[in-house]
DSSP file (Angstrom, degrees, kcal/mol; ACC not computed):
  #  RESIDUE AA STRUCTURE BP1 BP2  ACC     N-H-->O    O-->H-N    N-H-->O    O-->H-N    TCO  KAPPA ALPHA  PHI   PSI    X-CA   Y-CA   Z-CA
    1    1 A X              0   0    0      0, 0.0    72,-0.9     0, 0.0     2,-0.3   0.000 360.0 360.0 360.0 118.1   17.2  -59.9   53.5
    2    2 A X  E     +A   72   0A   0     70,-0.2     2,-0.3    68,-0.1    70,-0.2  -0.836 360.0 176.7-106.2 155.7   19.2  -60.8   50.0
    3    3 A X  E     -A   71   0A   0     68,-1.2    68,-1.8    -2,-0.3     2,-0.5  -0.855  37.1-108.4-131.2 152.6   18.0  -60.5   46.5
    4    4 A X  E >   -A   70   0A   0     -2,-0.3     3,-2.6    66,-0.3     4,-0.3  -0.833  40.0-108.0 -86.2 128.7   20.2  -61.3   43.3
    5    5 A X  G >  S+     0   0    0     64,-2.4     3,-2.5    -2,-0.5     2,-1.8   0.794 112.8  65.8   7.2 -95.2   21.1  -58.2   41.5
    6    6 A X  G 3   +     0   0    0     61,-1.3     4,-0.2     1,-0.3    -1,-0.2   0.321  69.8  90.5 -75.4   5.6   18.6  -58.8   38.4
    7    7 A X  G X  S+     0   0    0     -3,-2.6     3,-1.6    -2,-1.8    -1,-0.3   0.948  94.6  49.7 -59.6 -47.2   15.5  -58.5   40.7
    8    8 A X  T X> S+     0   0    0     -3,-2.5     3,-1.5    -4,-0.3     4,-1.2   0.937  89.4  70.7 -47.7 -35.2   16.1  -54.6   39.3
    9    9 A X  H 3> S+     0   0    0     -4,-0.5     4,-3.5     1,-0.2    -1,-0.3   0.880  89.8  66.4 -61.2 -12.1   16.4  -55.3   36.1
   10   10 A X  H <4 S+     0   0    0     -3,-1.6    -1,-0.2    -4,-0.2    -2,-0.1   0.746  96.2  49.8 -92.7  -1.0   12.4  -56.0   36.1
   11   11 A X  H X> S+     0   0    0     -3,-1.5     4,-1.4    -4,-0.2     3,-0.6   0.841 116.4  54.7 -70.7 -48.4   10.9  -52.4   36.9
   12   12 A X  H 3< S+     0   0    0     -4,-1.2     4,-0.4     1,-0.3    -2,-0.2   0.823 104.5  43.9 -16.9 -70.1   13.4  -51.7   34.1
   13   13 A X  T 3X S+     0   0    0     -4,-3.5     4,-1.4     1,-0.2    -1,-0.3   0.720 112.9  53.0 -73.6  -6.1   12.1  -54.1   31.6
   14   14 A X  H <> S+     0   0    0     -3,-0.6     4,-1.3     1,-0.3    -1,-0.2   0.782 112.6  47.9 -93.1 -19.8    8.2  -53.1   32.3
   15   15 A X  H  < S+     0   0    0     -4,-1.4     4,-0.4     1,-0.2    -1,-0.3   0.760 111.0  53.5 -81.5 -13.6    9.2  -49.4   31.8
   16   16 A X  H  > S+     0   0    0     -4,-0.4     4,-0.7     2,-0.3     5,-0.4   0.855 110.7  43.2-111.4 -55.4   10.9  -50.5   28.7
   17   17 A X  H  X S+     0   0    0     -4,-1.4     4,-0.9     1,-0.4    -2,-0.2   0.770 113.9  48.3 -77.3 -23.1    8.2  -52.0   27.3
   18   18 A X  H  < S+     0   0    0     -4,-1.3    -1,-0.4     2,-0.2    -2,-0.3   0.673 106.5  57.6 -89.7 -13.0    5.8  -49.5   28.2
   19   19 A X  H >> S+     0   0    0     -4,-0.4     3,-1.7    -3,-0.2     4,-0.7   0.748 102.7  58.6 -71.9-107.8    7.9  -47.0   26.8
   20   20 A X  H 3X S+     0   0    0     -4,-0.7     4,-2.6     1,-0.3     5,-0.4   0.682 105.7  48.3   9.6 -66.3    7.9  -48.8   23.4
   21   21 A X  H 3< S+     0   0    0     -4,-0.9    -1,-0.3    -5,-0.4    -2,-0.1   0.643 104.7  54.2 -96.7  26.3    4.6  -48.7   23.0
   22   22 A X  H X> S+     0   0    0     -3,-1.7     4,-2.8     2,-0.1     3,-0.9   0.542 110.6  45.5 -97.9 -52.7    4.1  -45.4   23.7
   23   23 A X  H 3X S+     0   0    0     -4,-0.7     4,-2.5     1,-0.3     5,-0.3   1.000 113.0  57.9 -81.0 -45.5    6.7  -44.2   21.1
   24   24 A X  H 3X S+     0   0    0     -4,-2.6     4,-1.0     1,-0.3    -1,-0.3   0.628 115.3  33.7 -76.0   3.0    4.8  -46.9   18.6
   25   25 A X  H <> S+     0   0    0     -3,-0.9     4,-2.0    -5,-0.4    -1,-0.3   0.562 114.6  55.2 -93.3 -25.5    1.5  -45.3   19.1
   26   26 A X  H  < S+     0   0    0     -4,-2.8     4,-0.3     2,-0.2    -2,-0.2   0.943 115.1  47.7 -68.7 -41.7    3.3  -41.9   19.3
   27   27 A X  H  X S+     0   0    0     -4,-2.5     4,-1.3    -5,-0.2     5,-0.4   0.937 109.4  47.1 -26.0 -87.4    4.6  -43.4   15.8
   28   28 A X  H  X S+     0   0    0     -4,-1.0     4,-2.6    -5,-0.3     3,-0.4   0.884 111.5  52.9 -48.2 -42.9    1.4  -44.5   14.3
   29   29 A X  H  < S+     0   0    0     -4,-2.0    -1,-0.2     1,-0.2    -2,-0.2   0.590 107.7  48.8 -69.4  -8.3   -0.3  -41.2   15.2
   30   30 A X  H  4 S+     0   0    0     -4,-0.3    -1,-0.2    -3,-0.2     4,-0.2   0.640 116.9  40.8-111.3  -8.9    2.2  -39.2   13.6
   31   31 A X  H  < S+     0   0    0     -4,-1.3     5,-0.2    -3,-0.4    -2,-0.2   0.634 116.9  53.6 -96.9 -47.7    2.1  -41.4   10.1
   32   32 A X  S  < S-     0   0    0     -4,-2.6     2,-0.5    -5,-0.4    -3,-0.2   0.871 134.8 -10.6 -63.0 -87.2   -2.1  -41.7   10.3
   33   33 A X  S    S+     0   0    0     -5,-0.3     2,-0.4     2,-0.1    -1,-0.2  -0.131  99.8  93.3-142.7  80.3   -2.5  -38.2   10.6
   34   34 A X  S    S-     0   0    0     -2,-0.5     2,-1.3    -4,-0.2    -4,-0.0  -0.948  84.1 -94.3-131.0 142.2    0.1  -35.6   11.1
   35   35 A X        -     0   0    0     -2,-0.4     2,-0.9     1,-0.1     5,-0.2  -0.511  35.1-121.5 -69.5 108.4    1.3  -34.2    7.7
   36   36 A X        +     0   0    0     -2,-1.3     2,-0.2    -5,-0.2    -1,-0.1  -0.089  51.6 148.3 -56.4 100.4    4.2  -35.9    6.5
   37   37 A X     >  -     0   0    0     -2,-0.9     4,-0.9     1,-0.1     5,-0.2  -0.617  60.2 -96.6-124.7-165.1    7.1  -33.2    6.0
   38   38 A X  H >> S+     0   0    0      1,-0.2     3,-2.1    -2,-0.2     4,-1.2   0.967 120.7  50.0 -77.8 -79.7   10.9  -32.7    6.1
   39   39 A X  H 34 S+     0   0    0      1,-0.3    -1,-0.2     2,-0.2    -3,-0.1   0.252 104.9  51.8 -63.1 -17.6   10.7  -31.4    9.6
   40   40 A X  H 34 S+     0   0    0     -5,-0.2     4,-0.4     2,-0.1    -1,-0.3   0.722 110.7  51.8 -90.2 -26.0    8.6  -33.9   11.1
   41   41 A X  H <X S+     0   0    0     -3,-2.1     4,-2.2    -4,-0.9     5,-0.3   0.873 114.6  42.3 -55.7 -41.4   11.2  -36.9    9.7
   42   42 A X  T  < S+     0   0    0     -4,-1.2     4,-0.4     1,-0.2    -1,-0.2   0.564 115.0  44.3-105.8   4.8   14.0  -35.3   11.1
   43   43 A X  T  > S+     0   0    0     -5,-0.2     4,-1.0     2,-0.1    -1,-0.2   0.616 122.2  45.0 -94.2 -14.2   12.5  -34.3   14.5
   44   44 A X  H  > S+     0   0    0     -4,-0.4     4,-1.2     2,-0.2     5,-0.4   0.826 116.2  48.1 -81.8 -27.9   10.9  -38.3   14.3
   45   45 A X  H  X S+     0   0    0     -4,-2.2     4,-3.2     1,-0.2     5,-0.2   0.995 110.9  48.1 -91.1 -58.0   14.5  -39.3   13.2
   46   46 A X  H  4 S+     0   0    0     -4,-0.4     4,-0.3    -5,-0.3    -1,-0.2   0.654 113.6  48.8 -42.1 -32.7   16.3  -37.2   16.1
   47   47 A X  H >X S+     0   0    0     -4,-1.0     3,-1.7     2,-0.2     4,-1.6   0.937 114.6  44.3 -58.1 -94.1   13.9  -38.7   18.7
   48   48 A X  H >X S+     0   0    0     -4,-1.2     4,-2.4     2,-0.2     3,-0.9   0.889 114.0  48.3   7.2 -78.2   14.5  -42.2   17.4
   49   49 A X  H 3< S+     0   0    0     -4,-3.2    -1,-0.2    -5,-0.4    -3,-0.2   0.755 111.9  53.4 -81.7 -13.0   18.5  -41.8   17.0
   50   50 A X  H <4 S+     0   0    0     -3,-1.7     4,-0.4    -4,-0.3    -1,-0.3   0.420 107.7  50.5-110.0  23.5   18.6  -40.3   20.8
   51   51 A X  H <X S+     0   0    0     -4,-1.6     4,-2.3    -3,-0.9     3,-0.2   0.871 108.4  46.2 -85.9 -28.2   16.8  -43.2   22.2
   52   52 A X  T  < S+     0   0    0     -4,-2.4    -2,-0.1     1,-0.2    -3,-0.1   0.239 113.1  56.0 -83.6  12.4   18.9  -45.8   20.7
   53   53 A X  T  > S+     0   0    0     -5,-0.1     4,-2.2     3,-0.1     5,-0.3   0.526 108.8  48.4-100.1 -15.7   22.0  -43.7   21.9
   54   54 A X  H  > S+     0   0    0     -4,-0.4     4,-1.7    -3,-0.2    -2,-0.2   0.879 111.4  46.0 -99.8  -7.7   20.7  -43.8   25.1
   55   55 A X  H  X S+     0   0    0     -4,-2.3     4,-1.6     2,-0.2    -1,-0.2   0.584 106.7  57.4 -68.6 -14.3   20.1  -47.2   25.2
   56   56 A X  H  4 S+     0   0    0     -5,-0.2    -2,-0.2     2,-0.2    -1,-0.1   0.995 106.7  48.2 -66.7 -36.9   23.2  -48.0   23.8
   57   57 A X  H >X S+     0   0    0     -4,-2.2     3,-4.6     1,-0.2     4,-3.3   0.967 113.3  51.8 -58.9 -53.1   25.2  -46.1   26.9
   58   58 A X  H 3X S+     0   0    0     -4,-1.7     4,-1.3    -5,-0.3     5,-0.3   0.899 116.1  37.5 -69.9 -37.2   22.9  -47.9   29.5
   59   59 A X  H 3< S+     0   0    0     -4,-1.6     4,-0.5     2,-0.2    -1,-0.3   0.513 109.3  56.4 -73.5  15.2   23.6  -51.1   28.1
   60   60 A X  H <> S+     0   0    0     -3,-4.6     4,-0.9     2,-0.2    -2,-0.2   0.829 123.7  37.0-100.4 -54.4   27.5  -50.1   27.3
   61   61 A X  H >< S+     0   0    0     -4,-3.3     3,-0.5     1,-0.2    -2,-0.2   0.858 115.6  48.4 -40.9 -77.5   27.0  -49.4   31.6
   62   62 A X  G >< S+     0   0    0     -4,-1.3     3,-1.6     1,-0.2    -1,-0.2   0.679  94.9  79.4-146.0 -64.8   24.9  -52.1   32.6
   63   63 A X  G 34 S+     0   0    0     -4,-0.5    -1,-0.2     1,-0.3     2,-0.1   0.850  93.0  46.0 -25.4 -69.1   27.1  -55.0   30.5
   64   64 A X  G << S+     0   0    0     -4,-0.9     2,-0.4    -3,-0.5    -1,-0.3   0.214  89.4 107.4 -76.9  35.2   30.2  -55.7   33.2
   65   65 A X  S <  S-     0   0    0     -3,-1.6     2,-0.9    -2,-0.1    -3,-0.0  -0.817  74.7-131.6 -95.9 152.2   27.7  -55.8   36.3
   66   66 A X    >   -     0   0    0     -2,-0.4     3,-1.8     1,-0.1   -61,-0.2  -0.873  17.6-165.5-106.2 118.1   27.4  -59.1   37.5
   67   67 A X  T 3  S+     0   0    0     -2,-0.9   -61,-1.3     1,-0.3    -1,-0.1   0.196  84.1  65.8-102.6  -0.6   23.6  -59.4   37.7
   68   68 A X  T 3  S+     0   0    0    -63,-0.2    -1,-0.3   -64,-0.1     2,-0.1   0.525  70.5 114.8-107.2  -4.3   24.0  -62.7   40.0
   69   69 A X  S <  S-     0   0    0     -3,-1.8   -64,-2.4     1,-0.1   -63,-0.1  -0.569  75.1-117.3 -84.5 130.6   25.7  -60.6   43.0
   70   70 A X  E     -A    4   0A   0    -66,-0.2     2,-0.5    -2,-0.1   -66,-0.3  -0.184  19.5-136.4 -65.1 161.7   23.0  -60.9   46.2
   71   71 A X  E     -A    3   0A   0    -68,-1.8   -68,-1.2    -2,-0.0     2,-0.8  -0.993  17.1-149.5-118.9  99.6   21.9  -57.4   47.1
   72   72 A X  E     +A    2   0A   0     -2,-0.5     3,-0.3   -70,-0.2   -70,-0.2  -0.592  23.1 177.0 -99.6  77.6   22.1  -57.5   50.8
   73   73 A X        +     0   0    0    -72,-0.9     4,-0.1    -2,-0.8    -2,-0.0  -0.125  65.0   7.0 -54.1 152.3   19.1  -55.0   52.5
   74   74 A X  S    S+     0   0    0      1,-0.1    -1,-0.2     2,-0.1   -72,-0.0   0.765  79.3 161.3  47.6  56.0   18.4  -54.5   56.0
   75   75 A X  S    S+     0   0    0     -3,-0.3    -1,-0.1     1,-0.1    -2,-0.1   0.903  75.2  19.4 -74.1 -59.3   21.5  -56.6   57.2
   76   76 A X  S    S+     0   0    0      2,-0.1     2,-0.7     0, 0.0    -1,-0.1  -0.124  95.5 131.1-133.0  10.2   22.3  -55.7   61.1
   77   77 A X        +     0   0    0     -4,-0.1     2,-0.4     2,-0.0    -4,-0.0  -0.767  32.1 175.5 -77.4 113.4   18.3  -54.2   61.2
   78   78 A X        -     0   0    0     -2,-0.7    -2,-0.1     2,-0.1    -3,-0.0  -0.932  22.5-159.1-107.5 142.0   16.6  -55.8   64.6
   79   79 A X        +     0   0    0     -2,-0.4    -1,-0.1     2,-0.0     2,-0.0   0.742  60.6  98.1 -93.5 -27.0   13.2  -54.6   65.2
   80   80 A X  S    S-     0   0    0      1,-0.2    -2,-0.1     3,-0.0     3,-0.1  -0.323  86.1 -93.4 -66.6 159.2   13.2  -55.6   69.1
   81   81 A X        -     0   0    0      1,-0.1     2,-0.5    -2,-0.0    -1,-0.2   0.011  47.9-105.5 -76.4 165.7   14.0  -53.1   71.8
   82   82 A X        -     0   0    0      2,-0.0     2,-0.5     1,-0.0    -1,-0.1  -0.784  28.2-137.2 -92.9 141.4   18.0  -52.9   73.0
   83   83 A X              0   0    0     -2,-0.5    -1,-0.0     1,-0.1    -3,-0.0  -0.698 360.0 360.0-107.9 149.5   18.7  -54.3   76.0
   84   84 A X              0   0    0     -2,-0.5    -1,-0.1     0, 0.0    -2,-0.0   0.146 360.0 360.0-109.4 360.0   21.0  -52.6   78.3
């Protein structure tokens, strides 16, 4: 059994996306009604600046793959008994 490479990338993008709108409700809840002080900026702003460093690295990673290379599973696997 082959797959192309970019079959992964699509648990990826649903986490991605569900992440996102977790931090933009986490967002909204913390502008509606958490008091806006210095300490809440700069913990919001520290959050913030290490996700987009850690999306930069994984996409810095993630660039030179070639995402069109078969993924070859369960290659030499036979499910029938061996014969002798």
């Amino acid at each position: 059994m082959a797959f192309p490479l970019y079959y992964l990338l699509l648990p990826v993008a649903l986490f991605g996306l569900v992440y996102v709108i977790f931090v933009l409700l986490d967002l909204y809840h913390l502008v509606s009604f958490a008091d806006l002080h210095l300490c809440s900026f700069v913990v919001t702003f520290i959050f913030l600046a290490g996700v987009v460093y850690i999306t930069f690295w994984a996409w810095t990673l993630a660039a030179p793959l070639n995402w069109q290379e078969s993924l070859n599973i369960f290659n030499n696997v036979t499910f029938s008994a061996p014969t002798f």
